[in-house]
N, C-alpha and C positions, 0 to 999 in steps of 0.2 A: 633084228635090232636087240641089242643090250642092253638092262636094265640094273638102274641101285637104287634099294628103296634107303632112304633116307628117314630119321626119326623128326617127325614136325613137331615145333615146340607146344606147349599146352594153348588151349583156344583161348582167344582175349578176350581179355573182363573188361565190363563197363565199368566208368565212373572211376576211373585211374589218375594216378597221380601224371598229368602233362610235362608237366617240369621238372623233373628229373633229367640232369644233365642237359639244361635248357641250351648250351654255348656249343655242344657236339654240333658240327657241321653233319654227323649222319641223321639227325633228327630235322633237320630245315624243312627237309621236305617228305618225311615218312615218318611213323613208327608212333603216332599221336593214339592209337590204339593199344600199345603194348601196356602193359603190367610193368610195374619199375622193376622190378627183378629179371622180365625177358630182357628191359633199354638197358638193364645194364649187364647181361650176358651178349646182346647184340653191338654196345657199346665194345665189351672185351674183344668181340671178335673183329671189331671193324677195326680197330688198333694197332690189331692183329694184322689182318691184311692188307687194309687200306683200301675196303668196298666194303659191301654190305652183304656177308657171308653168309648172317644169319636169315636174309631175305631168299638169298641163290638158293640155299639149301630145302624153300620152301617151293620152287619154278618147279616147274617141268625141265627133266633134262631134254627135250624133245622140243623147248616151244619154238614158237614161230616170230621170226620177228617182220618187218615193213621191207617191203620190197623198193626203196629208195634209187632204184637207176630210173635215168631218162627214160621215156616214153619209148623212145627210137630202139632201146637194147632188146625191147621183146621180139623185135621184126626180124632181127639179124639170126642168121641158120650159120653154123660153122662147119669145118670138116669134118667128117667121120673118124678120120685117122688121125684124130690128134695123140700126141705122146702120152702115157703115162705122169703122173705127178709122185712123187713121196713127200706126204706133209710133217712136218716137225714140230713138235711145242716143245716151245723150252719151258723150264719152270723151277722155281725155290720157293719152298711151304705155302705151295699157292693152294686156294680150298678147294676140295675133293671137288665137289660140286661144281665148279668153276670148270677144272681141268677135265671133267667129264660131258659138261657143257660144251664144252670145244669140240672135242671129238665125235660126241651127237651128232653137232651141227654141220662138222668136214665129214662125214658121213654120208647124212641123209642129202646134203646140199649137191654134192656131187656124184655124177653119172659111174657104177660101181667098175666100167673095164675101164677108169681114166686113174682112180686112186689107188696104185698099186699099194701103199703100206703107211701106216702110221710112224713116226718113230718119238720117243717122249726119252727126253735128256733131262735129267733130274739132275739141278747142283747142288747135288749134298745138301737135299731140306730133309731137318731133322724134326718134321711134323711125322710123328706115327701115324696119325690118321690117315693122312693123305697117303703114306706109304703103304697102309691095308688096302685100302676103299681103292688105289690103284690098281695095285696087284691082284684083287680079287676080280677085277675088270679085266686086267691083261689078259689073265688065267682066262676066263669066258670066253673073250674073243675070238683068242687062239683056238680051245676049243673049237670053236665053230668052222673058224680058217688060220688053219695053222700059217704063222710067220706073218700074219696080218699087223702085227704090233708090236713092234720093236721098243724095248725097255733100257735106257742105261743108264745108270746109276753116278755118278760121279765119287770120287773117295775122298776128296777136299772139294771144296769151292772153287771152282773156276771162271765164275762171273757171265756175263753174256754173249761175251765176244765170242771166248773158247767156244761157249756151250751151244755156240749154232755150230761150230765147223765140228765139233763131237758129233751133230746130228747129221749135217750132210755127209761125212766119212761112215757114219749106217746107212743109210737112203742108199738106193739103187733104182729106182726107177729113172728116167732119161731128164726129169726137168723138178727139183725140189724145191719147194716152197717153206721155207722157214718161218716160222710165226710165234708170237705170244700165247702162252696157255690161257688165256682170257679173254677169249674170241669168241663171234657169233657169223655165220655167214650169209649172204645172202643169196640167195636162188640163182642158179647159173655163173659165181664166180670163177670157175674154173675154167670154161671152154674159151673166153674171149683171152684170159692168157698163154694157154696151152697154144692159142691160134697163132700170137703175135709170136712166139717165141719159137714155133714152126718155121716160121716166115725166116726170123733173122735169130739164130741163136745168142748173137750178142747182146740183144734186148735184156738189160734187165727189169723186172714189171713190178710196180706197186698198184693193190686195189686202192680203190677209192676207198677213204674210211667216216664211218659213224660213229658215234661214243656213246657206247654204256653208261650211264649214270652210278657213279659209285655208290650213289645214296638208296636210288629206287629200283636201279635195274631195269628205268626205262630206254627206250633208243632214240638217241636224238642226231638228227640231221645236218650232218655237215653240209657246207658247199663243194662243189666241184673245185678240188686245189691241184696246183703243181707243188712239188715241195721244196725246200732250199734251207738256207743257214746264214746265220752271221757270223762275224769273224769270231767269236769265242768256238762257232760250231756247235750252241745248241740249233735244234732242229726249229723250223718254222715253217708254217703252210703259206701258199706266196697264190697268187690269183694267176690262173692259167694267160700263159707268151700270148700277146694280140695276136702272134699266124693264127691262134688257135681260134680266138672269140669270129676271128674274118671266115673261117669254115664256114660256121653259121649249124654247126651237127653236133649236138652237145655227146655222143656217143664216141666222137673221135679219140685218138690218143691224145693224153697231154704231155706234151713234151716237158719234161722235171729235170733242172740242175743237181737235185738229188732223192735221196729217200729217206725218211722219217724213222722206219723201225724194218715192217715186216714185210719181206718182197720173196720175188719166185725168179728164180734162174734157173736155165742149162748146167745141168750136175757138172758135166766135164768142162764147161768154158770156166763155170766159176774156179776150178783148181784152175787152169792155162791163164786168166787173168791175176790169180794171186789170191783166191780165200778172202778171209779175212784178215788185218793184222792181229796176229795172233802176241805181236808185243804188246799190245795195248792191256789195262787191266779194267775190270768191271763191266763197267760198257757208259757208253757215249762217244761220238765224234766218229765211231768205227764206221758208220753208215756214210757218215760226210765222206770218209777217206776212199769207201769202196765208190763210192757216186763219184766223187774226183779223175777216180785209176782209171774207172769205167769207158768215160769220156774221152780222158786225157788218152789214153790206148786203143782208139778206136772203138768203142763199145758205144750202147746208150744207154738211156733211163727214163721210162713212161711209167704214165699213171692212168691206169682206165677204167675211165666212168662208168664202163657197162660191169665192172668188178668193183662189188662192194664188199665191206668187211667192217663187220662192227667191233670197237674195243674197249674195255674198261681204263677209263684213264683214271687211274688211282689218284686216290689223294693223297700218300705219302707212298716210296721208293719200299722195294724190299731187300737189296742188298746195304745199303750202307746211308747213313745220314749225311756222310760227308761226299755225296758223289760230286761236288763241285772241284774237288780234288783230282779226281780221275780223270774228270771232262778236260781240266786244264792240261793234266799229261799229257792225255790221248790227243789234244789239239794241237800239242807243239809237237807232234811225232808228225800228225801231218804236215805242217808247215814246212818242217824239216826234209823233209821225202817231198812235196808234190807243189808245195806254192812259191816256188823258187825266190824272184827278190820282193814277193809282196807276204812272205814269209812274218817281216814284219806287222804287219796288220794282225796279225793273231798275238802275238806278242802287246802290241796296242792295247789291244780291246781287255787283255789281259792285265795290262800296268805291269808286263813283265819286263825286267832288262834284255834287248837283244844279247848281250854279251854278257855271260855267268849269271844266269838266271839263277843258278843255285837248284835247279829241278833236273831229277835226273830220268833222262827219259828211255834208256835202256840204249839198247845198240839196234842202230835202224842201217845197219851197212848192208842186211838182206833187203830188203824194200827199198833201198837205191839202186840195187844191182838187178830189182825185179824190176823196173820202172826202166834202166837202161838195157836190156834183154828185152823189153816192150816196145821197146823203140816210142815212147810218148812224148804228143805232144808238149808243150809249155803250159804255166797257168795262166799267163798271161793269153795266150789261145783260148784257154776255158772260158777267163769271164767276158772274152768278150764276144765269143760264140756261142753260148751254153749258157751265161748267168750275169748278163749287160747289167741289167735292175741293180746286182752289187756295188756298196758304193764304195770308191776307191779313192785311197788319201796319196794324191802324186806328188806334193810337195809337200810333205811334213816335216817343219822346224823341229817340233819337239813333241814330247807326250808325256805324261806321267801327273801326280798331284801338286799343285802349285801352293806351295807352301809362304806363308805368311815371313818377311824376313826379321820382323821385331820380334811376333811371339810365333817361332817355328811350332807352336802346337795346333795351330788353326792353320786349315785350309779352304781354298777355292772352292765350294757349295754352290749343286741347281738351286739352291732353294724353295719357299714354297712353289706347289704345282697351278698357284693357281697366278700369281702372278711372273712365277720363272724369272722373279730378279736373281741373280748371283748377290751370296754371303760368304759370309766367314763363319766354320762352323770345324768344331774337334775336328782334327785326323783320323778318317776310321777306314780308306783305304778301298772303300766300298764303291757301289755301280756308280753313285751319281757326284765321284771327287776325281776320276780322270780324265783327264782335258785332252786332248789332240789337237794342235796348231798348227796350222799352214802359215806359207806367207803373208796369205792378204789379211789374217784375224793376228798376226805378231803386233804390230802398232797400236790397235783395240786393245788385247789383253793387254801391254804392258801399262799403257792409260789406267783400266780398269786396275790393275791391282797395283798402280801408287796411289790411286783414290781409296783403294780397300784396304790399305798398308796403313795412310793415314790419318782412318778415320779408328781405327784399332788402336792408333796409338795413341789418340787422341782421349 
């Protein structure tokens, strides 16, 4: 095993000032012991990252965290012969400690002739820390076993899409697992997928995941989910298909309309199926698209319980503040390519124009021509074989903000949450002013807003 020792901050004083920076959400639940000068170097760095850096840096890179699968996962034995894995973190100025965490734990967690190589794709973070405290690790490792650790570097930013297919074009073991540098694993994650993906190489596998507490660092307990999305295509955890609850073996696959972030594929099917879209920028949506191809071209997408993987769900993004930009790209590229006439619904949910959106979404004439070389099915096949639960608009009059016709600066508002009457309230183009109308709600609403017209004008 691999060690870095780490400098631990000076030891805490009694009788400190509590309130310093009383409104940081990283103090809610920690850090009532610190010195106002640590809360607010601990403050710098959690700003910084979006967790709590200055706590990581104080763990063991070694620790242990709660073995959280079903009862059932300890009884099961797998095969001897499973394939090799090549695990990937990706990462941008993510903390030493973190990214050293991770590897710790894909280490010590699994069985040493199944991990053939690490490989760590760095996009262009321009933390020196992180860039020593790396290197000084890689250097070790190799040492020990030479080619154990593959390093690449990025020369610009290429965001997260690129920088997982940057890491499976190193990987070489038979089956690679792409993952976040901010991971923990749990005890025997590996073998129940290496198993499934024996079985049927089309499989692609999501562990079950746990979330790290950005604040304390502690592990908290998801449920058993399948994953999925809504028509914008941020991601959402959905409650496992009733085939699954009627098993009665909470150890089973759950069958997933899609995957959330971090999953493990067959190296060579993922290129024969299409990578990822490498048009897309940042990241978001690219997971919905490859879950869609997946399906739509014969493939699948499970998520297994007896594979657990815990992660830090940050409190703020590290590439860009505006990622609601990108999402929205990335989602009309799918739409375009894969959800043929319910294409619209993404458009919807976006209050985009079908027609001259005015977003330009690059040239998707490769990923039409991969999807017809795939021979894939339709979307129309997908939701209603793979993702029923989605709800579907089949007769929609119209959609967009309903705008007031005396004083066009007010619109159609949810209004308060707690009674949900509809108002009138500024234009601002946001989640809770675009309406969707079918036929049966067109008579309602037009009622509703000559009542809303003239009581405004009134």
């Amino acid at each position: 095993m691999f060690h870095l020792y780490i400098e631990v901050p000076q030891k805490r004083e009694e009788n400190v000032d509590v309130d310093v920076f009383p409104d940081s959400s990283l103090f809610t639940h920690w850090g009532r012991g610190l010195t106002p000068e640590n809360r607010r170097v601990a403050l710098k760095k959690f700003q910084y990252y979006g967790y709590n850096s200055y706590l990581s840096d104080q763990l063991s890179l070694d620790r242990s965290i709660p073995d959280l699968r079903p009862d059932g996962c300890r009884n099961i034995t797998y095969p001897a012969n499973l394939p090799q894995v090549s695990v990937v973190f990706i990462f941008v100025n993510e903390a030493p400690s973190v990214v050293l965490r991770s590897m710790h734990s894909v280490i010590s967690k699994t069985p040493a002739h199944l991990l053939k190589e690490i490989v760590l794709v760095d996009d262009h973070s321009n933390n020196d820390e992180l860039k020593e405290k790396l290197q000084a690790y890689v250097d070790e490792a190799n040492a020990r076993q030479p080619g154990f650790v593959k390093m690449i570097r990025h020369t610009k930013q290429e965001g997260l899409i690129r920088s997982r297919v940057s890491g499976w074009r190193a990987a070489t073991a038979p089956v690679v697992a792409l993952f976040d540098a901010h991971v923990e694993f749990s005890v025997q994650w590996a073998e129940p997928i290496l198993s499934r993906i024996k079985e049927d190489r089309t499989r692609i596998i999501s562990p079950s995941f746990d979330n790290i507490k950005y604040d304390n660092f502690e592990i908290e307990e998801y449920p058993l989910s399948a994953q999925g999305f809504d028509w914008e295509l941020w991601c959402r955890y959905l409650n496992p298909p009733k085939e699954w609850w009627k098993l009665g073996n909470s150890t089973a696959p759950i069958r997933s309309p899609a995957l959330i972030g971090c999953f493990v594929v067959d190296r060579l099917y993922f290129e024969e199926i299409g990578l990822l879209d490498e048009g897309m920028e940042i990241y978001g949506g690219e997971n919905v698209e490859l879950s869609v191809r997946v399906w739509q071209c014969g493939g699948s997408v499970e998520v297994l319980p007896c594979s657990r993987l815990a992660h830090i769900e940050r409190a703020h993004k590290p590439y860009t503040e505006d990622l609601t930009t990108h999402v929205r790209r990335n989602a009309l590229r799918v739409a375009e390519v894969w959800m043929d006439e319910f294409k619209s619904h993404v458009y919807m949910a976006w209050n985009i124009p079908i027609e001259n959106s005015g977003i330009d979404i690059g040239d998707i004439s490769n990923r039409k021509a991969l999807r017809q070389r795939l021979q894939c099915r339709s979307f129309n096949w997908y939701l209603h074989n793979v993702y029923p639960e989605m709800r579907m608009y089949t007769d929609t009059v119209a959609y967009g903000m309903l705008k007031n016709v005396l004083k066009n600066d007010l619109c159609l508002d949810q209004g308060p949450d707690t009674d949900n009457i509809p108002i009138l309230y500024i234009c601002h183009g946001m989640t809770s002013q675009p309406v969707i109308t079918d036929q049966k709600e067109q008579k309602e609403l037009t009622l509703l807003l000559s009542c809303i017209a003239y009581m405004a004008h009134s």
